[in-house]
N, C-alpha and C positions, 0 to 999 in steps of 0.2 A: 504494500500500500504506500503511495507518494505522501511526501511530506504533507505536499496542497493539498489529500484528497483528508487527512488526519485532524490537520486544522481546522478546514471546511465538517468535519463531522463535531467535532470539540467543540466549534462555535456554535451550533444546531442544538447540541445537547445543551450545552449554556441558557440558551432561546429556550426550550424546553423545562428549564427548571425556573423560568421567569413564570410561568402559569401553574395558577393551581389548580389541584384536579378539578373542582369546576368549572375554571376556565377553559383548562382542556375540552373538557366535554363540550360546553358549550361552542368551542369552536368546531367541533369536529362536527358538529352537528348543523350549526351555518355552511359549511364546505357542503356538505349531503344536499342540503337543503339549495343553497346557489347553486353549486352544479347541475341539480336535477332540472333546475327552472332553465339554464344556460344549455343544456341537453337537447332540454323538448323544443327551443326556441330554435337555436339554432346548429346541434349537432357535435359531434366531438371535433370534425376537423375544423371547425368554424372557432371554435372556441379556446383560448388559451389560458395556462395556468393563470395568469396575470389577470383574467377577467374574472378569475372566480375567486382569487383573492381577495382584491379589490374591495366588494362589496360588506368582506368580510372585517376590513382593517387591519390586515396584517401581510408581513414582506409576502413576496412569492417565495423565496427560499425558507420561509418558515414551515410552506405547503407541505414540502419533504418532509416533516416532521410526522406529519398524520397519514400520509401517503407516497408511496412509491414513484406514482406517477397518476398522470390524468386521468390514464386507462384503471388504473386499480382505483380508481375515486369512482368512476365509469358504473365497475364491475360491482359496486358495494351498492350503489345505487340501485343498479339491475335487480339485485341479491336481494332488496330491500322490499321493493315491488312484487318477485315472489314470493316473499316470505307474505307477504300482505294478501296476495291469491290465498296462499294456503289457508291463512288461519280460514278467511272466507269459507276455504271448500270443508275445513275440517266442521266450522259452525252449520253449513246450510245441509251437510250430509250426514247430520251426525245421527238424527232419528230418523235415518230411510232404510226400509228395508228392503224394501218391493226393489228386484234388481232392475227392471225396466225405468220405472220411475229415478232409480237411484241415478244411471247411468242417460237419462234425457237431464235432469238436475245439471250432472257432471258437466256437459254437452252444453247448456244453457249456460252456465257460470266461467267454463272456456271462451266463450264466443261474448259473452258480455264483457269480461276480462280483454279481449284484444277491441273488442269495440268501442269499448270506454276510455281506455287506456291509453292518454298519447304521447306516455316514452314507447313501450310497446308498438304502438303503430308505427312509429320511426322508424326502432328497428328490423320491425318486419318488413317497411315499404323500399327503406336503404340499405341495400346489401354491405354500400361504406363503410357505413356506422358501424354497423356492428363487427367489422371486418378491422375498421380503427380502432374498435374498443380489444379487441383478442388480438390484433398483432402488440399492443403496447402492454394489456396486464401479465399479469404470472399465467403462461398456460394453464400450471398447474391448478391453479383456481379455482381459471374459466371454468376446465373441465371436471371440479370436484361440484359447481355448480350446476351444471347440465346435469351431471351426475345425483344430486342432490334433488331435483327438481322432478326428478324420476320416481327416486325410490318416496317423494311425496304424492304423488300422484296414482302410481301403475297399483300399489296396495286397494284403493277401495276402488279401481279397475278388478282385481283378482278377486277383492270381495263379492263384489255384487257377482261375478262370474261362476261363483262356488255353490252361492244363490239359486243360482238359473240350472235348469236342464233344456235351456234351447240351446239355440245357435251360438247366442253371445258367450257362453261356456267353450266355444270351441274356436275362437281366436283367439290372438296373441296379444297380451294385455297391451304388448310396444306397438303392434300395430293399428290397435284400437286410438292409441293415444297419436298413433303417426296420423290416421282420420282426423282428429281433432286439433291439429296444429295443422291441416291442410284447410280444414273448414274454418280454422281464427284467420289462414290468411287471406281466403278467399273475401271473407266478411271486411276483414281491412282494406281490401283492394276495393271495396264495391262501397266503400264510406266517401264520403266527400270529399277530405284528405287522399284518400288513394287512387281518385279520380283526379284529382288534380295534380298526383303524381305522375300520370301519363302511362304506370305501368298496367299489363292487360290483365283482363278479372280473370280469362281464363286461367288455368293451369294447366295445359294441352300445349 
């Protein structure tokens, strides 16, 4: 490790013990919150560390403090949003039993989620976006999030599926879910926003 790069850490941690844990907090949480606004307005490549500082009152090199980079700021926000599905799906599913019922629910609160949603709709309508936010954060992340966004989901898929002696007992929980992130983005394409994005509703 370089002299400069020692220093440049030693001063950061410096800057760091100048807040206290509520401050902390509270700023991390202004970052979440300006970025997210800075996101849906105008995109990750649009937007620079220095815009989401800004707002918040503090250097750009203090950002490093709470994040990596833009993209992991990106990624927590993302993270945040599904975590906000979820609890959704765990409240609205939680007294279904009827598997049909359960899985039109599932189905409806999917599609409401990408139609209501406009960080969500960004990054389903711009391939960029979200192509900017996973070349900049930790792969390892992205992909514990995908990951994660799975094994919340595909479980009361396999429930309801345990439920049933039709058909829907005999698909593949990932493929049921792969229908249903095809019908969120068809719905996003066919919104206002997505028409105005010029891209086609088909998926053919």
């Amino acid at each position: 490790m370089t002299t400069e790069l020692l220093l440049y850490e030693s001063a950061l941690t410096e800057c760091m013990r100048g807040f206290s844990d509520e401050q902390r907090k509270e700023r991390h949480t202004q970052l979440i919150d300006t970025g997210r606004e800075l996101l849906m307005t105008y995109g990750p490549k649009k937007t620079n560390v220095a815009d989401i500082t800004e707002p918040v009152s503090i250097a750009k090199s203090t950002f490093y403090l709470f994040f990596d980079s833009k993209a992991d700021l990106y990624l927590e926000i993302v993270h945040r949003e599904q975590q906000a599905f979820e609890q959704k799906l765990a409240t609205e599913l939680a007294d279904i039993e009827e598997p049909k019922q359960g899985l039109k629910v599932l189905f409806q609160l999917y599609r409401e989620f990408a139609e209501t949603n406009p960080l969500m709709q960004q990054l389903l309508l711009d391939d960029t976006a979200l192509q900017s936010i996973r070349s900049g954060a930790s792969q390892e992340r992205f992909e514990a999030l995908q990951q994660q966004s799975l094994e919340e989901i595909i479980p009361y898929i396999e429930a309801f599926q345990e439920q049933s002696g039709g058909l829907i007992a005999e698909h593949d929980p990932t493929a049921i879910l792969g229908v249903m992130s095809t019908i969120g983005l068809m719905v996003v394409r066919e919104s206002p926003r997505g028409q105005a994005s010029g891209l086609p509703v088909s998926m053919t």
